[in-house]
C-alpha positions in Angstrom: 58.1 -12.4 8.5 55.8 -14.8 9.5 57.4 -16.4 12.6 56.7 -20.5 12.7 56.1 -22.9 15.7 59.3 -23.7 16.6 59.9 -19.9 17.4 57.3 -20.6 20.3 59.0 -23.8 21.2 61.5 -22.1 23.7 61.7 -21.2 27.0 59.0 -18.6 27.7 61.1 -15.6 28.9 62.6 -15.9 25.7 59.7 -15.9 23.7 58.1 -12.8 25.6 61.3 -10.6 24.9 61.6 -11.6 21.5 58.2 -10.9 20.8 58.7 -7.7 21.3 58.4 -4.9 18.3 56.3 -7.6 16.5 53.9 -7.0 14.5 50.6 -8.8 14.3 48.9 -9.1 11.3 45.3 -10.1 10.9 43.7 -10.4 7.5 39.9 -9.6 7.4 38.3 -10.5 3.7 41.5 -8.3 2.1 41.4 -5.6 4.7 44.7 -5.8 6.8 45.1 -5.0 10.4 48.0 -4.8 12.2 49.1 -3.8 15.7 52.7 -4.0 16.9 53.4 -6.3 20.0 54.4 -3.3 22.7 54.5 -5.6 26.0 54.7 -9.2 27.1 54.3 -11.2 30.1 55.8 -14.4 30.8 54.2 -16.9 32.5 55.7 -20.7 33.4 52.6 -22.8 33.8 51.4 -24.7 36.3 53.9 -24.1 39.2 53.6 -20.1 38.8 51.2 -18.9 41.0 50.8 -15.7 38.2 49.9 -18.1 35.5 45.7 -19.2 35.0 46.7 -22.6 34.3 48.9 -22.5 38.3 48.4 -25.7 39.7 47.5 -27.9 36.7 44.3 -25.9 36.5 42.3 -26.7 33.1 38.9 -25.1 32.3 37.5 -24.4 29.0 38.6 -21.2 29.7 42.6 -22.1 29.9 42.4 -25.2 27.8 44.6 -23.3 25.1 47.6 -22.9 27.5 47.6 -26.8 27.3 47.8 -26.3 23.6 51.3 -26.7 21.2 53.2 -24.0 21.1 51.6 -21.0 19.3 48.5 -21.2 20.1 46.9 -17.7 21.3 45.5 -17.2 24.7 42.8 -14.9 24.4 40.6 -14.0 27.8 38.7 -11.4 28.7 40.3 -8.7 31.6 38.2 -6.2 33.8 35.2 -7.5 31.9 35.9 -5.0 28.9 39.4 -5.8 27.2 40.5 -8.9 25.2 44.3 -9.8 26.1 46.1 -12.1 23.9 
């Protein structure tokens, strides 16, 4: 089940439990690949000192956090994994 934008239009704790057991699907010229959604984080924006975006903080590098609901936030972590 593809799950729309409203299902990221909630409150963030909500989303991050929910997305749990997921599976993400990505389709490559017919070749499918899929991982299943194992942990999530939740963080509130600008007034959580956790979040990149704490403190109204906008760099190309966060400018998809600013972005409606749904859109992925993809950065690099200890210069070697991709987290999403």
């Amino acid at each position: 089940m593809k799950l729309d934008r409203g299902f990221y239009s909630r409150d963030t704790r909500t989303v991050a439990r929910e997305l749990l057991g997921k599976i993400l699907v990505h389709d490559v010229d017919g070749m499918l690949f899929k991982g299943k959604i194992v942990e999530t984080e939740a963080y509130l924006g600008i007034d959580d000192k956790a979040a990149h975006s704490y403190g109204g903080r906008r760099t190309k590098r966060v400018e998809s956090m600013y972005a409606r609901p749904g859109t992925a936030y993809v950065y690099i972590i200890y210069g070697m994994y991709n987290c999403l």
